[in-house]
Each structure stands twice: as structure tokens, then as C-alpha cells.
C-alpha positions in Angstrom: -137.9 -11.0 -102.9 -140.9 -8.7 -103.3 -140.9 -5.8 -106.8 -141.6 -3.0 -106.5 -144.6 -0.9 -108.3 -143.2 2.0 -108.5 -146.0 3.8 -110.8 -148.2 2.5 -107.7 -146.2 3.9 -104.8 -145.6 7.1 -106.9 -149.4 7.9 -107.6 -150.5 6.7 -104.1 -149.6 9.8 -102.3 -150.6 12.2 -101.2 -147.0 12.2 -99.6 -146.8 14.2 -96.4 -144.3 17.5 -96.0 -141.3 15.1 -95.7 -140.5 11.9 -96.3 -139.0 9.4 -98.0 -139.8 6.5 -100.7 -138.7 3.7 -102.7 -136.9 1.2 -100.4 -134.5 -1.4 -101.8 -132.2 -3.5 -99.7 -129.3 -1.0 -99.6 -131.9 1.9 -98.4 -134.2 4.3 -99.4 -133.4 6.5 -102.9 -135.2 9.2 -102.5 -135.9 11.9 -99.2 -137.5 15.1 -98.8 -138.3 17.8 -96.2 -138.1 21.1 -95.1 -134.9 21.3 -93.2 -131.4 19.9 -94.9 -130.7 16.2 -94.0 -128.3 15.5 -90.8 -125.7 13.1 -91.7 -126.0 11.6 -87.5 -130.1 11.6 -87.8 -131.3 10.8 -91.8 -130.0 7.6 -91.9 -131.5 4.5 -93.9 -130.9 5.8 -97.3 -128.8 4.0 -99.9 -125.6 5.1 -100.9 -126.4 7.8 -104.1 -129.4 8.4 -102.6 -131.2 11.8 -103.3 -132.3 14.1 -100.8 -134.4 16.8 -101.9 -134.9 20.2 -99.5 -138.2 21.6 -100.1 -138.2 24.9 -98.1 -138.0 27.1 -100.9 -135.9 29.2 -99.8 -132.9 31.0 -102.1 -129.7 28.4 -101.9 -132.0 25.7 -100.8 -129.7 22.7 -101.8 -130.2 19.3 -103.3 -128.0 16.1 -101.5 -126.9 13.4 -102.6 -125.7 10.4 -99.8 -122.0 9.8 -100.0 -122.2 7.5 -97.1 -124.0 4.3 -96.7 -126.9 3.1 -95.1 -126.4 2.8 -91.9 -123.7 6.3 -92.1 -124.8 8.9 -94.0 -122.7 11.4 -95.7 -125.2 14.1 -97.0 -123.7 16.2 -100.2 -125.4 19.2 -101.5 -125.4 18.6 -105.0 -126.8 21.7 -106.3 -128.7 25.5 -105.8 -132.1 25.2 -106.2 -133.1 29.1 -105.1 
């Protein structure tokens, strides 16, 4: 099983407009993008996963997955705007 760097894969960017990083076998942990995260299409991420929405615009929301890998369940979490 390979570790992970995660100083490394966190100062390698630059990240594109979304995204997502940190992969473990249970899924990704962390997500971004512009447009709120579809439970049917954003698969892959872990269970407690965080998605972040980065439009910027007022009652832009945070999510967290409540699902698991392979079925998301996509939670905002919290009012960014």
C-alpha cells in the first residue's frame, strides 16, 4: 500500500477550477467546483467526504457525502455567501 504525501500533492497545484484530491481506498475526501455536486454524477468520494462549491455566489453551500463511494448522498453542510 502506497502513503500518501499530502504536503506534496497539496503544494503541487496549481489545481484547475474543479476537482478533486486526496484519494484513499474508500474514495476521494475532498471535491470542488463551480456547480453543487449531483448525487447520480459526483461519485468516487468517501463517505464524509467534503465538497466544496466555489461559485461565490450568496447561499453557495458546503457538502458533505452521506452516501458511499460508489452512491453518493451530497449534504449541504453550511452557507458560505
Amino acid at each position: 500500500m502506497s502513503g500518501h504525501n499530502i504536503e506534496r500533492e497539496l503544494s503541487d497545484g496549481p489545481f484547475g477550477s474543479s476537482g478533486k484530491i486526496i484519494e484513499t481506498p474508500n474514495g476521494f475526501l475532498i471535491g470542488w467546483g463551480s456547480a453543487a455536486p449531483s448525487n447520480s454524477t459526483d461519485i468516487g468520494f468517501a463517505s464524509g467526504a467534503i465538497f466544496i462549491h466555489t461559485d461565490g455566489a450568496a447561499d453557495a453551500q458546503n457538502y458533505i457525502n452521506e452516501g458511499t463511494k460508489t452512491s453518493s448522498t451530497w449534504t449541504a453542510v453550511g452557507s458560505v455567501g
